[in-house]
C-alpha positions in Angstrom: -3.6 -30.7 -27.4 -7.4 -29.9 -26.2 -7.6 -26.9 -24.0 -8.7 -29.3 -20.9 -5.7 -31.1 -21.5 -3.3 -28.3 -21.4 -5.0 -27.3 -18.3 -4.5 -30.2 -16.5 -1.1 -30.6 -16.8 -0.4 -26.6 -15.6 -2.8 -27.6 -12.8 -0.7 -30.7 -11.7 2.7 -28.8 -12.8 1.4 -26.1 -9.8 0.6 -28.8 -7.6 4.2 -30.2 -8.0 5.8 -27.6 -7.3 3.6 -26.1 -4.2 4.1 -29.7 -3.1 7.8 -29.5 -4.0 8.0 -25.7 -1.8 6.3 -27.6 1.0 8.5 -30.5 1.5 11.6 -28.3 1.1 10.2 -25.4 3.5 9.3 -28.5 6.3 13.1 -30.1 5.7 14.4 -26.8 6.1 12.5 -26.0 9.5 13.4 -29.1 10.6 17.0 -28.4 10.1 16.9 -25.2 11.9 15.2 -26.6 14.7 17.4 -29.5 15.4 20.3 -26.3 14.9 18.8 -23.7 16.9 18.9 -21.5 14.3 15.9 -19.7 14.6 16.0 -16.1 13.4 15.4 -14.1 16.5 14.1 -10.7 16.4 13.8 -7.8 19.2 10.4 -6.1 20.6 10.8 -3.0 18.4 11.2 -5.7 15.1 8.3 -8.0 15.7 6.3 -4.5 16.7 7.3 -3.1 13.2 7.0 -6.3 11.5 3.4 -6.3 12.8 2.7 -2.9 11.3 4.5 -4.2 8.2 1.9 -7.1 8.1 -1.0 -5.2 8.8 -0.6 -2.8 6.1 0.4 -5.4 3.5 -3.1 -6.6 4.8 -4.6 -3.7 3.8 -2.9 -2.8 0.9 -4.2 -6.0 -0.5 -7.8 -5.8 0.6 -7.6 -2.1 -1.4 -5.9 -4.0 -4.3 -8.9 -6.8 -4.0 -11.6 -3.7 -3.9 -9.9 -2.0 -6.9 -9.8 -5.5 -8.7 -13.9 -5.8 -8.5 -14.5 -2.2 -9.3 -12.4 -2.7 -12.4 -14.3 -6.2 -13.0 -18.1 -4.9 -12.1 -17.2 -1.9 -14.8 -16.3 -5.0 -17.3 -13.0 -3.3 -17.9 -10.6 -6.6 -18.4 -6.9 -5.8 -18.3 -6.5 -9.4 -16.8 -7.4 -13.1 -16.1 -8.6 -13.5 -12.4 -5.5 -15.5 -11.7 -3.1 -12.9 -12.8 -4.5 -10.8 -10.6 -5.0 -12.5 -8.0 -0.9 -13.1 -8.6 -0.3 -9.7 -8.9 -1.9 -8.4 -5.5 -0.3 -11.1 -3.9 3.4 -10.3 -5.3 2.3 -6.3 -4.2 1.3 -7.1 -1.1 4.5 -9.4 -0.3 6.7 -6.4 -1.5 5.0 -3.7 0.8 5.8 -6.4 3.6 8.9 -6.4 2.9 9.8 -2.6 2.0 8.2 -1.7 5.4 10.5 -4.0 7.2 13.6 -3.4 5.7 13.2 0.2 6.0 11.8 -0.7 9.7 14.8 -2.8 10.4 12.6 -5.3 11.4 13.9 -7.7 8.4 17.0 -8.9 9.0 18.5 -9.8 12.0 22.1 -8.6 10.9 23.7 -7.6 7.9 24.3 -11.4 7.0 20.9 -11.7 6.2 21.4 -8.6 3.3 24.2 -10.2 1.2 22.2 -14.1 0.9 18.8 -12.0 0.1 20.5 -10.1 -2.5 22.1 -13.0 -4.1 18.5 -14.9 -3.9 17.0 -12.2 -5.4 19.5 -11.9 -8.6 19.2 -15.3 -9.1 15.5 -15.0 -9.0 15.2 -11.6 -11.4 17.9 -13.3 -13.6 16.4 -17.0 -14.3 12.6 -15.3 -14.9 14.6 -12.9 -17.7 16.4 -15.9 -19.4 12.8 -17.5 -19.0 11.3 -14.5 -20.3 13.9 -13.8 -22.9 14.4 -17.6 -24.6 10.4 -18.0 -23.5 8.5 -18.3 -26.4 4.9 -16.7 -24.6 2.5 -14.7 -26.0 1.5 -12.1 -22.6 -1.3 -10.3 -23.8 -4.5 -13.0 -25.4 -7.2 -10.6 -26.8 -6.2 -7.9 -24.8 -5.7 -9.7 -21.3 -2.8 -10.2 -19.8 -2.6 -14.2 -19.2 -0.7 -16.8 -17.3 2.5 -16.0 -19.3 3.1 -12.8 -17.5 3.8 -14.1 -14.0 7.5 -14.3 -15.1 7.4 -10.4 -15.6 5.4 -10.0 -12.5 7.9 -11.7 -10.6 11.2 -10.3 -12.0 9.6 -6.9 -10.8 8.9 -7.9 -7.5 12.4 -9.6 -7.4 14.2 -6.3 -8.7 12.0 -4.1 -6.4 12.9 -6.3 -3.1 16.5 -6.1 -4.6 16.5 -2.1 -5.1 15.0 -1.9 -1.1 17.6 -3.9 0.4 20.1 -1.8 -1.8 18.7 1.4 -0.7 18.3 0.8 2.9 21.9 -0.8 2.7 23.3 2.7 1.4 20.9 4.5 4.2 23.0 2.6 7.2 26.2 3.1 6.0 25.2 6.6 5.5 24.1 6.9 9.1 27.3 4.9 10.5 29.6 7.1 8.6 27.7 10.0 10.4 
């Protein structure tokens, strides 16, 4: 298979699935509208979710910055895409650390016990992937394509360890 070729079918695989993501986000809205489901937070969450999005923001633009110093010096650790991937998995994980330990995340502990189970699934199907995978990570000394799966087990497992955490934290501060 010609390199073109093989690159053309991973760019219509992504569009499939971002297509895919879309369609089931939009049912799933839909849903909740017609329910009245929508997750409803207080002033002091949506104040903390705002500093929670602001300094993913940030930590991002920093992550962008470091990227083209590291690129200008000609040191490459990485193909543009995988990083790219990566500061957008880091940024999404500071978003979410900050809020859960903000308790601006969840409305209730409900929302704890489904995350969790999302996110075990998540770690858990990337490791099999990883694991029966046969991917080569590192081409010539860059890290390629074939490392999102690892990128996104860690940011699965990271989330996971949060929620965890902060889970131990409350019941700490209830039994108190």
């Amino acid at each position: 298979m010609l390199l073109w070729e093989k690159n053309t079918i991973g760019v219509f695989g992504f569009c499939c699935g971002f297509i895919a993501v879309v369609i089931v986000t939009l049912i799933i809205a839909n849903i909740k509208r017609k329910k009245n489901t929508y997750t409803e937070y207080d002033e002091r969450q949506v104040l903390a979710r705002g500093k929670a999005y602001k300094s993913a923001f940030f930590v991002l633009i920093g992550y962008i910055i470091v990227c083209a110093l590291v690129n200008v010096l000609e040191i490459n650790w990485a193909e543009l895409s995988v990083q790219m991937f990566i500061g957008l998995f880091f940024s999404t994980a500071v978003f979410v650390g900050i809020s859960i330990f903000n308790d601006a995340y969840f409305t209730s502990n409900k929302g704890r016990k489904s995350l969790l189970g999302v996110l075990a699934f998540i770690a858990g199907a990337e490791y099999l992937g990883i694991a029966f995978g046969k991917k080569t990570f590192v081409t010539n000394g860059i890290a390629n394509l074939d490392i999102i799966p690892i990128i996104v087990m860690i940011w699965a497992i990271s989330i996971f360890v949060m929620v965890v955490i902060k889970t131990i934290i409350d019941k700490k501060a209830v039994e108190e």
